[in-house]
VMD Tcl script that draws the C-alpha trace (Angstrom):
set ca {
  {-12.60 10.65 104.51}
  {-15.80 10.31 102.96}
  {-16.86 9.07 99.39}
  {-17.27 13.16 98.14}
  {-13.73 13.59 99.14}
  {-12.15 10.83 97.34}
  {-9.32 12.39 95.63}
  {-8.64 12.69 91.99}
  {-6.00 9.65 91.57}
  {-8.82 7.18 93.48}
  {-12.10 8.59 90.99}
  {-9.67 7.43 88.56}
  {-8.83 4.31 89.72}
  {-12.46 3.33 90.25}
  {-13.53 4.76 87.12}
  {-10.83 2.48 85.37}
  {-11.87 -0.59 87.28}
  {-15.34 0.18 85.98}
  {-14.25 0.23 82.03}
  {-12.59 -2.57 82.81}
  {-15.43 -5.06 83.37}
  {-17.45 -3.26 80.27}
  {-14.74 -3.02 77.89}
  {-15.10 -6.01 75.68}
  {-18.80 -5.25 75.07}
  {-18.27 -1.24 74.75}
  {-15.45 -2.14 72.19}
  {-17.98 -4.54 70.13}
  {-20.65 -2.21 70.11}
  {-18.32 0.69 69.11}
  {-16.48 -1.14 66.34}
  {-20.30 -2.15 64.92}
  {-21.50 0.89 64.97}
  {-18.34 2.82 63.37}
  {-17.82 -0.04 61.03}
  {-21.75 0.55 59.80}
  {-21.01 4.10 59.65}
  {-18.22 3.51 57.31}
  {-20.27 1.31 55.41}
  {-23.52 4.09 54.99}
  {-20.59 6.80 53.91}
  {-19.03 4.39 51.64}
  {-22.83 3.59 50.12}
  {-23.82 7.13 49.73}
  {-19.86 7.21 47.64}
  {-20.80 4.62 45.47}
  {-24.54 6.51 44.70}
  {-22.45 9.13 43.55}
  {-20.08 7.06 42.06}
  {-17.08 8.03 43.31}
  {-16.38 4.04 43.54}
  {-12.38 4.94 44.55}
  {-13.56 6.79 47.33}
  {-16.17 3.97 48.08}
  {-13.90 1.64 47.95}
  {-11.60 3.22 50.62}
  {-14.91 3.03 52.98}
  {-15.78 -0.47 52.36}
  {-12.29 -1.20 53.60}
  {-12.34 0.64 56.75}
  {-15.46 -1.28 57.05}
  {-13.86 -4.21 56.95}
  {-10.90 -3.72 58.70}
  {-12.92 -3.21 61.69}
  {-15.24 -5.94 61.61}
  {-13.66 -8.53 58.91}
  {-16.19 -11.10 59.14}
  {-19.13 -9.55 58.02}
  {-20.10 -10.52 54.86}
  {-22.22 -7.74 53.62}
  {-19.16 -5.69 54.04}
  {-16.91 -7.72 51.26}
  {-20.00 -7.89 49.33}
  {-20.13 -4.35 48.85}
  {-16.89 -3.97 48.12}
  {-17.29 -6.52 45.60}
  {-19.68 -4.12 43.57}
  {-17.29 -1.78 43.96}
  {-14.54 -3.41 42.52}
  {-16.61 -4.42 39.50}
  {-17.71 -1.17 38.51}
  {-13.94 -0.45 39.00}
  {-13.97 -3.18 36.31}
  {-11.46 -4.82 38.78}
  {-12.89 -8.27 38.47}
  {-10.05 -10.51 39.81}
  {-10.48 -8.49 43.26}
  {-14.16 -8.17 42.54}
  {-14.11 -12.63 42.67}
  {-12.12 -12.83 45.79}
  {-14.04 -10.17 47.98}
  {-17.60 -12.26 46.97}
  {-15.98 -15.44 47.33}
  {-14.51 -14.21 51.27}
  {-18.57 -12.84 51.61}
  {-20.18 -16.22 50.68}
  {-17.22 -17.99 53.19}
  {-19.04 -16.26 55.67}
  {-22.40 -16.32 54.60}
  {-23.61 -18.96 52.30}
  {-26.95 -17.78 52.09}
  {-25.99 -14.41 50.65}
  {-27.95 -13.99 47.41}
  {-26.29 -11.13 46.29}
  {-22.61 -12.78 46.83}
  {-23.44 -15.53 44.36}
  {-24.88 -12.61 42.12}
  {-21.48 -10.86 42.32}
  {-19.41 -14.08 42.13}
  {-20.99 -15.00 38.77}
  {-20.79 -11.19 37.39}
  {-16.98 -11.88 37.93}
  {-16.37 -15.17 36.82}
  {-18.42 -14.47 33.51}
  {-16.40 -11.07 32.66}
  {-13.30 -13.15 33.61}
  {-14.25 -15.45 30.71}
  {-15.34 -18.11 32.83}
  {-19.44 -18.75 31.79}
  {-19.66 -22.67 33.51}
  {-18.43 -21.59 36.55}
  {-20.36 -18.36 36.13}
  {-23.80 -20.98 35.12}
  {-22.81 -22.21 38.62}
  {-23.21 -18.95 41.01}
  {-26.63 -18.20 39.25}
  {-27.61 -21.63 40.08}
  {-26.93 -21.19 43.77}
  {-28.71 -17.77 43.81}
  {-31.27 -19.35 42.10}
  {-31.98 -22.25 44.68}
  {-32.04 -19.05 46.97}
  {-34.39 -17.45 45.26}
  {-36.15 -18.72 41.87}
  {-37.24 -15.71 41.13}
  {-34.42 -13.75 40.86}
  {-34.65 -11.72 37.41}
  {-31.20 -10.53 37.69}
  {-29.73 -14.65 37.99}
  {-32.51 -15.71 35.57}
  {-31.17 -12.78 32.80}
  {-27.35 -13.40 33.68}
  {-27.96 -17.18 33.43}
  {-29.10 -16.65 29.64}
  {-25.99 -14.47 28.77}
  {-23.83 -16.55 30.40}
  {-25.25 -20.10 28.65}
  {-25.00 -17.88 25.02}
  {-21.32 -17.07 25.63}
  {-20.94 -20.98 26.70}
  {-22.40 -21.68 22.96}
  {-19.88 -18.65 21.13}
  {-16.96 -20.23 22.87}
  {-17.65 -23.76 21.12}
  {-18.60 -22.39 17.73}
  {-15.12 -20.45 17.94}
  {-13.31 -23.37 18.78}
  {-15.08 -25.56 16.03}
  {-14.97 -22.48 13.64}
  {-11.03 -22.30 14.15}
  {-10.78 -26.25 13.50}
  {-11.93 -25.73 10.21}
  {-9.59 -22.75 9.51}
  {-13.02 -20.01 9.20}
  {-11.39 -17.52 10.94}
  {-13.66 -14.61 10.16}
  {-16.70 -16.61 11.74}
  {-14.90 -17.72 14.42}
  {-13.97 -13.51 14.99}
  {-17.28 -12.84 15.15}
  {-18.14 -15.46 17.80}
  {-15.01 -14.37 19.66}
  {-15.72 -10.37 19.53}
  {-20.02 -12.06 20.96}
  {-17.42 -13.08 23.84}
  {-15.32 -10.11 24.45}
  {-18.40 -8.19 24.56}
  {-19.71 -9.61 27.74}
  {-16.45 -10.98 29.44}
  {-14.63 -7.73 29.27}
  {-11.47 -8.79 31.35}
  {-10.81 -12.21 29.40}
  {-7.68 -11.53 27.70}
  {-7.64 -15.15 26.25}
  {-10.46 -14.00 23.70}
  {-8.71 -10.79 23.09}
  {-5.91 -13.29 22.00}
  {-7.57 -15.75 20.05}
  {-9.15 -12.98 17.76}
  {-5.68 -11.53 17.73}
  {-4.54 -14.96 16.59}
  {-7.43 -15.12 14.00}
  {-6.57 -11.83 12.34}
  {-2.94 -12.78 11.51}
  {-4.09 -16.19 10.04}
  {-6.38 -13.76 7.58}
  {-3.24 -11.88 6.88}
  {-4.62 -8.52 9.08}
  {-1.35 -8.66 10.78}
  {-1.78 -4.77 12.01}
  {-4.98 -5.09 13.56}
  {-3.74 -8.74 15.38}
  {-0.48 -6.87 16.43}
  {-2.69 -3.78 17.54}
  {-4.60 -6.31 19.70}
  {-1.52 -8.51 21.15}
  {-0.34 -5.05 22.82}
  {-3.40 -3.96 24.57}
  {-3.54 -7.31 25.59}
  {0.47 -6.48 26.57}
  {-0.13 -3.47 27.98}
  {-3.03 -3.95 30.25}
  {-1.41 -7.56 31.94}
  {2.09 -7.11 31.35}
  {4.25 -9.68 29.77}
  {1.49 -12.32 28.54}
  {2.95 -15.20 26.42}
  {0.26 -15.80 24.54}
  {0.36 -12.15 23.40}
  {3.87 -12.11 22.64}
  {3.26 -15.58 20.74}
  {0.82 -13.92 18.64}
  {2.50 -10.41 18.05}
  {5.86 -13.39 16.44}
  {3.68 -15.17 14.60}
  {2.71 -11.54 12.68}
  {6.83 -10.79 12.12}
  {7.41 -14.40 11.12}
  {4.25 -14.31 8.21}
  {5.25 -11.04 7.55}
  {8.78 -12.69 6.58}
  {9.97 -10.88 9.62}
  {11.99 -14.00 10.46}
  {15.23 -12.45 12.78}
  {12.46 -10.51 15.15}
  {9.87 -13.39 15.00}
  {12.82 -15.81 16.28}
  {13.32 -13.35 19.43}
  {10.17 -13.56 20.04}
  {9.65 -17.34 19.95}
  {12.47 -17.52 21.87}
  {10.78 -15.57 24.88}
  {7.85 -17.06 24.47}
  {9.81 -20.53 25.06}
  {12.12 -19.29 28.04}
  {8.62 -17.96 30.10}
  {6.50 -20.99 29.06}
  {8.76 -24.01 27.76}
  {5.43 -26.00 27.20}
  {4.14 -23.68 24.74}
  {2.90 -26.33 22.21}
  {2.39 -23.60 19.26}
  {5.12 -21.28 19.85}
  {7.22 -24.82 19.68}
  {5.47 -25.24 16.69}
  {5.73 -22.70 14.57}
  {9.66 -21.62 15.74}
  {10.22 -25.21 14.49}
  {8.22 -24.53 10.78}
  {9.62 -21.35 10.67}
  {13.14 -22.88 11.02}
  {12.61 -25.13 8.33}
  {11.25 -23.17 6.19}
  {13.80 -20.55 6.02}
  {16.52 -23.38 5.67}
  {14.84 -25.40 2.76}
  {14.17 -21.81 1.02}
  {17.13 -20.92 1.27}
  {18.47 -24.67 -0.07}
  {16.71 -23.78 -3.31}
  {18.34 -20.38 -3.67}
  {21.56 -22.07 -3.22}
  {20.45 -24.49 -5.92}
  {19.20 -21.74 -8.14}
  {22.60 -19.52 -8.00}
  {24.08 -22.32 -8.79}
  {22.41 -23.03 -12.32}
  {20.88 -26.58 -10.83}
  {17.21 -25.96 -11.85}
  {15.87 -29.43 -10.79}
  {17.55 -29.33 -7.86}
  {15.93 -26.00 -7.21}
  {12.59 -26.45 -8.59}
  {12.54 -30.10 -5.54}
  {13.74 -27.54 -2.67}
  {10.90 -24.63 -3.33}
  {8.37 -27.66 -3.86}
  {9.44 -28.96 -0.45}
  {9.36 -25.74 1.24}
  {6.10 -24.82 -0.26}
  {4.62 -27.93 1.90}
  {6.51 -26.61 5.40}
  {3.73 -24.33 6.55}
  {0.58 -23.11 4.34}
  {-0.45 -20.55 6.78}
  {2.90 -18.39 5.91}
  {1.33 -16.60 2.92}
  {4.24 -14.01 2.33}
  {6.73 -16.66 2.19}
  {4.97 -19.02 0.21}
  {3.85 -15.92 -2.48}
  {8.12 -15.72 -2.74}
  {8.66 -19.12 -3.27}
  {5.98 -19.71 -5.87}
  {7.57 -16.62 -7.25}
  {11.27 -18.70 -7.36}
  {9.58 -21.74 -8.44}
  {8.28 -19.76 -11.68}
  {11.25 -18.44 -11.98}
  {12.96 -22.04 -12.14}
  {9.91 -23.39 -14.38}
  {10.79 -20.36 -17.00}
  {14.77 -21.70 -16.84}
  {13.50 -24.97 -18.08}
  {11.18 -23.99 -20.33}
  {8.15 -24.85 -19.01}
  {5.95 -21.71 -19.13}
  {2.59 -23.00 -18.44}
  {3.87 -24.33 -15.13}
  {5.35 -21.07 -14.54}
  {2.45 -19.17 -15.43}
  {0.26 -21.10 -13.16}
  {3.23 -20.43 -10.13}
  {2.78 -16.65 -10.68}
  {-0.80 -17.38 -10.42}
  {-0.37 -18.44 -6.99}
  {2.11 -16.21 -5.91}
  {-0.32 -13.60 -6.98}
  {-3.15 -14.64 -4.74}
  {-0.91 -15.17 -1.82}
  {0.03 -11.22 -2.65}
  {-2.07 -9.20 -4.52}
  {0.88 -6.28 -4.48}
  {3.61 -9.11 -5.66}
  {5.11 -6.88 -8.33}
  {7.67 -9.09 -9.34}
  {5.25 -12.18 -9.68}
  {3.37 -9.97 -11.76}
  {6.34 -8.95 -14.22}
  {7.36 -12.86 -14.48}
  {3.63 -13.63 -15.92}
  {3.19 -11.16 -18.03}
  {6.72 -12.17 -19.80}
  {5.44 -15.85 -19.79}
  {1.92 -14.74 -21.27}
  {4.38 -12.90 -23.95}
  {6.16 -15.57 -24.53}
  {3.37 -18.16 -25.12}
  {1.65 -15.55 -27.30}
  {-1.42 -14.82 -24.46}
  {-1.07 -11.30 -25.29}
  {-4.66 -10.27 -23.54}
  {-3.57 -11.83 -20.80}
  {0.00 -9.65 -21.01}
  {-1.81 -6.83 -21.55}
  {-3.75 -7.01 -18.38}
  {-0.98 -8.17 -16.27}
  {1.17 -5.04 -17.46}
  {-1.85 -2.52 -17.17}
  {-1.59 -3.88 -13.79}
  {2.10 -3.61 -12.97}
  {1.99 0.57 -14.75}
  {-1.07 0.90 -11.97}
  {1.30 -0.14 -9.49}
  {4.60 1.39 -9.87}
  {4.27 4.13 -12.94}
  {7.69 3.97 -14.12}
  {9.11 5.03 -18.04}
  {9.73 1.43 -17.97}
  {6.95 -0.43 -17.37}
  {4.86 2.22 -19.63}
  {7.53 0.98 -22.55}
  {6.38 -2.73 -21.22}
  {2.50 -2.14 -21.76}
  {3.09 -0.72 -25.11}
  {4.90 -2.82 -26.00}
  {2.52 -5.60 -25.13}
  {-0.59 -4.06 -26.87}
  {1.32 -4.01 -30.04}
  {1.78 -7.32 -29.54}
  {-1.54 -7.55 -28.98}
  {-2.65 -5.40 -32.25}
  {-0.47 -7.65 -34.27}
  {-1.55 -10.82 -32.85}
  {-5.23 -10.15 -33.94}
  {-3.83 -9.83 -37.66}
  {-3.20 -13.06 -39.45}
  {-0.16 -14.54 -38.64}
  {1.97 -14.90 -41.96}
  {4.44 -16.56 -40.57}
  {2.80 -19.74 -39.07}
  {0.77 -19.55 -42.43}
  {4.22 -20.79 -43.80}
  {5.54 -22.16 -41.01}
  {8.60 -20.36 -39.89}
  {9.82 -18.67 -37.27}
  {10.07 -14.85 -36.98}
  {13.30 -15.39 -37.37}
  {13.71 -16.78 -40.34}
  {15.91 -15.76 -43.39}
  {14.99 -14.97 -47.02}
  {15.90 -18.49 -47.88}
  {14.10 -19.73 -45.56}
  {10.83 -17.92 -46.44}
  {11.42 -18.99 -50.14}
  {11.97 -22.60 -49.11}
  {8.81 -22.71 -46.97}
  {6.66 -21.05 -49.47}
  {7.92 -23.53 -52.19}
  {6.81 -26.71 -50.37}
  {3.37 -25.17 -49.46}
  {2.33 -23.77 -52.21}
  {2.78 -27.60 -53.66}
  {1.02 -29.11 -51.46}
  {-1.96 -26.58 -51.48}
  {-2.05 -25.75 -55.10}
  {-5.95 -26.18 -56.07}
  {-5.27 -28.43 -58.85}
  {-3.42 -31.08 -56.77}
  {-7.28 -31.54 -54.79}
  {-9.53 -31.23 -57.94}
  {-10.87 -34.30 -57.13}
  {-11.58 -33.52 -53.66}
  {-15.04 -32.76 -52.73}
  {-16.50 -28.84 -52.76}
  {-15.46 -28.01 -49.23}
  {-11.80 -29.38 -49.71}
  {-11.41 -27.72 -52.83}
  {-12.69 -24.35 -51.08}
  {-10.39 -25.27 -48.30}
  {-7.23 -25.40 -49.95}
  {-7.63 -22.50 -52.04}
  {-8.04 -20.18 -49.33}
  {-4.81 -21.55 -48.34}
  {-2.85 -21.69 -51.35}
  {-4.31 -17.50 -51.40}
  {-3.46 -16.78 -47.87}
  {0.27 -18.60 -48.73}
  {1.06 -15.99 -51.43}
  {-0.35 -13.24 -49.58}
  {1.96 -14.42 -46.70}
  {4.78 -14.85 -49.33}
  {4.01 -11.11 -51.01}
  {4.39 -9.50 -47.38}
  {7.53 -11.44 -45.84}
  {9.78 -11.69 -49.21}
  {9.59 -7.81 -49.35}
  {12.06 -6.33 -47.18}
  {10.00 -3.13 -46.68}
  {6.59 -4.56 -46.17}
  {8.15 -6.91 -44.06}
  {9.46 -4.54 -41.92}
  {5.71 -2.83 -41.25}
  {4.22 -6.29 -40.73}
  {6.53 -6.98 -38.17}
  {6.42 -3.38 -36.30}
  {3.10 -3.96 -36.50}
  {1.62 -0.75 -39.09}
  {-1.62 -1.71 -40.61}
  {-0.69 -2.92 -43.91}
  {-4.23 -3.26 -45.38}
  {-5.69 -0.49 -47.75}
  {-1.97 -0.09 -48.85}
  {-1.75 -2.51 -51.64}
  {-0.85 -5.81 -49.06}
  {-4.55 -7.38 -49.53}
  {-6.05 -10.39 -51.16}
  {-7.44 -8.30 -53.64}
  {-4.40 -7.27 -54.76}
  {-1.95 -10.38 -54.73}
  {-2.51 -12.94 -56.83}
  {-1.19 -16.27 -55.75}
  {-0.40 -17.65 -59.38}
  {1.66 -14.97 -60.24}
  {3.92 -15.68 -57.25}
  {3.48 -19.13 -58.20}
  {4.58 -18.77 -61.76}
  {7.57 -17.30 -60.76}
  {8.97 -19.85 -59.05}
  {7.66 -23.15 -61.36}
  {6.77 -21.47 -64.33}
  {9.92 -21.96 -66.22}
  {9.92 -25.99 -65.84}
  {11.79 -28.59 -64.23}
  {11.34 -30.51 -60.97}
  {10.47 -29.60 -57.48}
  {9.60 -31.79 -54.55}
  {8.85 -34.57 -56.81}
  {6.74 -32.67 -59.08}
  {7.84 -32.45 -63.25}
  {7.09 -29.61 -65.17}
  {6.66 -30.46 -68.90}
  {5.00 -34.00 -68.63}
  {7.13 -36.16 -66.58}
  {5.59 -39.34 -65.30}
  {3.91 -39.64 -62.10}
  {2.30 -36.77 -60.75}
  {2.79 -33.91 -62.34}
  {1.74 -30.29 -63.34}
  {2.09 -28.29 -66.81}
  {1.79 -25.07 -68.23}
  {-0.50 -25.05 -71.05}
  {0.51 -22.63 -74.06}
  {-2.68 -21.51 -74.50}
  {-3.74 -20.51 -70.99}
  {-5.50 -23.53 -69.89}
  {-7.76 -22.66 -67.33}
  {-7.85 -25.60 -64.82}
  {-11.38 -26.30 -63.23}
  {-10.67 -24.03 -60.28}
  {-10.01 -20.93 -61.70}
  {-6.01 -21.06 -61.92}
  {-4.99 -20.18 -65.44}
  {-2.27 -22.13 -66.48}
  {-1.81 -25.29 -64.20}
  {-3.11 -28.60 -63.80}
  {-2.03 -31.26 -62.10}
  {-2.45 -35.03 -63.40}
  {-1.73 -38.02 -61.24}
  {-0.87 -41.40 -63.19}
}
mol new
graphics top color blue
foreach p $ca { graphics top sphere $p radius 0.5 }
foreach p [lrange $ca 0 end-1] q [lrange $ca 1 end] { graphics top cylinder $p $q radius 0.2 }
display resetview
């Protein structure tokens, strides 16, 4: 049989022995050139950036011929514009394995490691590029951004050591701005916000930390801390407590859970104390508390609050005054801290100060109540600005007819102008206004009627209540004009020092017809 007649089984055979020998080196050549192909289809993708569908190229690319590093290099790029960085890393990191004199690997390697929030090791992969090729303008510029983050990241950290949190924000949002995948900033300006009391906008942050990486510690530790300043205490705990069971060496979840616990435990000590009607006690557990944790504004605003409170029980109004203060900057909203200073400005006769701090309270809740209070306080205000006739005899509001009479009596002796005619000019001056304002006081508060508008606070001058109109001897004549003793004064002559009333009206030297005092 000849060669042209070999049948279709031996052509087959022959052809197969053939392919044999060649295989290997057909099979190479293939895979290169499909692998390549894939590569071209996946560049022209990512062109038009359809990166997904670039991506899917790069991988067919590589699953053929998985050690060439340009391959993993441009997936790399893909990946990062997918913003996948963590992918984006490993892919240049498996190119440079393969080739470590791949520029654009070390290019891509940095990219990642700097959006990852890593700039030294970042500072690094330029570096190598750079010994590559010094004049790379794209290592050169990345270098620069990644050496400025380098600086933000130690001004934040020094910024947060000295408790300036808004500085240290804006070095952290300089960070988050070029490393766009580090969730750690994302969480320290979460953690920064809360300590400046913007609790929704650190909470807002701890979930989009949350919901782009899952269950994050650090995230959850912040989003507690929020609940717990918030006085949030039951949910805060929870949260703590998750923290602890994912990451038992959580030094400030340990922390705060462990403030937070004693806090809430002395606090509630000095309520105990309080219901119980033992002030001191009280007024040592709210001190002690107040010491626990600073950073806990809300709970410090109430205890300053229950400290006033405790500070008003014993009488000491100043100190309770300056608590509400306190409370009050802690809170600016703290109604109730509010309502407890204005009653102790009442009650130590600040009445501007009252006024202001009810104007404040009607601004903030506009009840028939606290309209009644601010009235209420500007009267005491009005009447405040008048002269005060009862200090000018040194009573009480309180005090009785008697009383008034009594008071009157001994002050009118002691500042009757003849008793200082041998005082000099300004002395005399002095005591006359007083012995005049003493019978004006005495006209008004003896009179049950004129009394009555005094205290109510209805102007009273213009209506016959003036100087002009009282005249202090008359008042005085009524009650030692008719002789005998008083306070260790005679009428009539008696010994010692002494005062008469002269038959003839006997003028004395200032002006007081009738009355002269003469000291043996």
């Amino acid at each position: 049989m000849s060669n042209s007649e070999m049948t279709n089984e031996e052509a087959v055979e022959e052809m197969e022995t053939t392919d044999v020998d060649m295989e290997p080196e057909l099979e190479e050549e293939q895979s290169e050139v499909l692998a390549e192909a894939k590569k071209e289809q996946g560049n022209e993708l990512y062109k038009a950036h359809s990166y997904n569908e670039a991506l899917a190229c790069y991988t067919e690319a590589i699953n053929i011929c998985p050690n060439c590093a340009a391959y993993y290099g441009n997936r790399s790029a893909t990946y990062i514009m997918l913003l996948k960085f963590k992918e984006g890393l490993a892919d240049a990191q498996q190119a440079l394995a393969l080739d470590t004199g791949f520029v654009k690997g070390y290019l891509r390697q940095g990219k990642c490691h700097l959006a990852l929030g890593n700039p030294v090791a970042a500072l690094r992969s330029y570096r190598q590029a750079l010994e590559l090729e010094s004049n790379n303008t794209i290592a050169q510029r990345e270098s620069s951004i990644a050496s400025l983050v380098q600086d933000h990241i130690a001004k934040a950290e020094a910024c947060f050591e000295k408790r300036d949190y808004r500085t240290a924000i804006y070095h952290l949002d300089r960070c988050v701005e070029h490393c766009v995948a580090a969730m750690h900033f994302r969480i320290q300006k979460a953690e920064a916000l809360a300590m400046l009391g913007r609790y929704a906008d650190a909470q807002e942050l701890a979930n989009d930390v949350l919901q782009r990486e899952g269950i994050n510690a650090d995230a959850l530790y912040v989003r507690g801390m929020c609940l717990y300043y918030q006085d949030n205490t039951v949910k805060a705990f929870q949260l703590f407590q998750e923290v602890l069971k994912r990451a038992p060496d959580h030094f400030k979840a340990k922390d705060i859970y462990r403030k937070a616990k004693s806090l809430m435990a002395k606090k509630e000590e000095g309520n105990e104390a309080f219901r119980g009607g033992k002030y001191p006690d009280a007024y040592k557990m709210y001190t002690e508390a107040l010491s626990i944790d600073p950073n806990n504004k809300s709970t410090n605003s109430k205890l300053f609050c229950n400290r006033a409170t405790v500070c008003s029980k014993l009488n000491k109004l100043e100190d309770a005054i300056q608590d509400c203060t306190k409370a009050i900057e802690l809170d600016s909203d703290y109604l109730k801290a509010y309502m407890r200073r204005a009653k102790c400005y009442t009650d130590t006769e600040l009445y501007e100060e009252a006024v202001r701090d009810y104007e404040q309270i009607y601004k903030m809740a506009k009840t028939k109540e606290n309209k009644q209070f601010l009235q209420q306080a500007k009267l005491e205000l009005k009447k405040s600005k008048r002269k005060d006739y009862y200090k000018v005899l040194g009573v009480q509001k309180t005090a009785s007819e008697d009383e008034i009479r009594k008071a009157y009596k001994k002050r009118a002796l002691i500042h009757h102008p003849d008793r200082h005619s041998n005082d000099s000019a300004d002395k005399q001056r002095e005591e006359e206004k007083k012995f005049k304002e003493l019978g004006e006081a005495y006209s008004i508060l003896s009179d049950a009627k004129k009394k009555a508008r005094y205290d109510s606070g209805q102007d009273i001058e213009g209506e016959g209540f003036g100087f002009d109109t009282v005249d202090p001897n008359q008042i005085f004549q009524a009650f030692f004009g008719g002789g005998g003793n008083m306070g260790g004064f005679s009428f009539g002559g008696s010994p010692g020092g002494h005062f008469s009333h002269g038959a003839h009206g006997h003028h004395s030297q200032n002006g007081f017809p009738g009355f002269s005092f003469q000291f043996g």
